[in-house]
C-alpha positions, -999 to +999 in steps of 0.1 A: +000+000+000+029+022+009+046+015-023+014+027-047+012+055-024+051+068-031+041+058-071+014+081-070+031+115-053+056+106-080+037+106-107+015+132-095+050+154-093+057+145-131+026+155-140+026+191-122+066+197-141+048+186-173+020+214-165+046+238-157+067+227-187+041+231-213+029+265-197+065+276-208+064+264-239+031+278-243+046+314-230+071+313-251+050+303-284+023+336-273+054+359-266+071+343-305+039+351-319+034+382-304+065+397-312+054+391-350+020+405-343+039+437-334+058+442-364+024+446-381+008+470-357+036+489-363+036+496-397+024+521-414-009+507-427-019+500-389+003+537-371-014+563-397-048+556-380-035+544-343-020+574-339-025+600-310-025+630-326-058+650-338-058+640-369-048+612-397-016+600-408-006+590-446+015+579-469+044+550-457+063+582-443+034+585-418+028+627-427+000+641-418-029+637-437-036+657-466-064+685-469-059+690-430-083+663-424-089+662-387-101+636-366-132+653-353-151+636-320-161+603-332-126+596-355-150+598-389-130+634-392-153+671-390-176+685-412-169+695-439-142+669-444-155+642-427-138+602-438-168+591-457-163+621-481-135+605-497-131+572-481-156+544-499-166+508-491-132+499-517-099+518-534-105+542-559-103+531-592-071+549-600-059+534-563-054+571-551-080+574-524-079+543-498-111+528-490-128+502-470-165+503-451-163+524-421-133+546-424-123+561-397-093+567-373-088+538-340-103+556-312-076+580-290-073+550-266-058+527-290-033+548-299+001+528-306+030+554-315+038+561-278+041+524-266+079+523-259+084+487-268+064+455-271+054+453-239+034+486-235+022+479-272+006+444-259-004+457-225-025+483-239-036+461-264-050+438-233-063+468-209-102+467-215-104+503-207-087+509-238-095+484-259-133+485-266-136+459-231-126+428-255-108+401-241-080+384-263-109+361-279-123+397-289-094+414-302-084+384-325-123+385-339-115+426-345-079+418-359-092+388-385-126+406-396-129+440-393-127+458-428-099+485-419-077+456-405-077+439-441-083+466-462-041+471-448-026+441-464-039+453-501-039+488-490-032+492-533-012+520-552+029+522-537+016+518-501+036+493-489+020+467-467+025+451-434+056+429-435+037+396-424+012+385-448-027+388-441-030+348-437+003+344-414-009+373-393-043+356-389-029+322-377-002+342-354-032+363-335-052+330-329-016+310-319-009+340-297-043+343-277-042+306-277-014+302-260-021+329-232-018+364-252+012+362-232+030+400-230+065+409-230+077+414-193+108+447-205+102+467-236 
């Protein structure tokens, strides 16, 4: 009896390192994929509109946004200039004027140009006050539907887009909050 007893701390020990071990390797598979997620957010496709200033950004540069475009209370710009003036459901024909449904700027909160480093990018990409109160689950549903999201990897006419594909960046969001949405712990 004493012997099964021993047996089964032991293997109960095992299995707790094996829990801790695959939480690691789970860590460090969110914090791979993460790192990757943040090249995107980061370029210029996702910065021009996650930006904290008062109005757009354009252009792979990042310059301000032509025709003093503002970003006006709600993001859609002010009167008379407001997003849906030039921004339609698709690209221009010519490719000039950028368009998907629902143009706008990302609301102040979710503003991405001050984040020093990785961590403050994914922090505040986690912090529900911020964030629109989604959870990781949430964020990846934003990140792999939302129309402005994909418009940016065929963003058309020399604008350059993200450096991770549309597909690859899909499959890295779901491996990342599947694995924990793990965060940096330094910038």
């Amino acid at each position: 009896m004493r012997a099964s007893t021993v047996a089964s701390a032991v293997l109960a020990i095992i299995g707790i390192g094996a829990a801790f071990g695959q939480a690691g390797t789970d860590r460090e598979s969110s914090l791979a994929a993460f790192k990757q997620i943040a090249q995107v957010m980061r370029s210029p496709r996702c910065m021009n509109c996650h930006t904290a200033a008062e109005y757009p950004r354009q252009g792979n540069e990042g310059r301000r946004h032509d025709q003093l475009v503002v970003r006006g209370s709600d993001g859609h710009g002010a009167a008379p200039m407001l997003c849906s003036a030039c921004h339609q459901d698709s690209n221009s024909p010519d490719g000039y004027v950028p368009g998907a449904s629902d143009w706008q700027m990302a609301p102040r909160s979710m503003s991405w140009e001050r984040a020093r480093g990785d961590k403050e990018l994914c922090n505040g990409l986690l912090d529900k006050t911020r964030n629109g109160n989604r959870l990781a689950k949430g964020i990846v549903i934003h990140m792999t539907n939302d129309p402005l999201v994909q418009w940016a990897f065929e963003p058309g006419r020399r604008r350059t887009p993200p450096p991770i594909g549309q597909e690859e960046f899909h499959a890295l969001l779901q491996r990342w909050e599947a694995t924990g949405a793990a965060c940096p712990d330094e910038n």
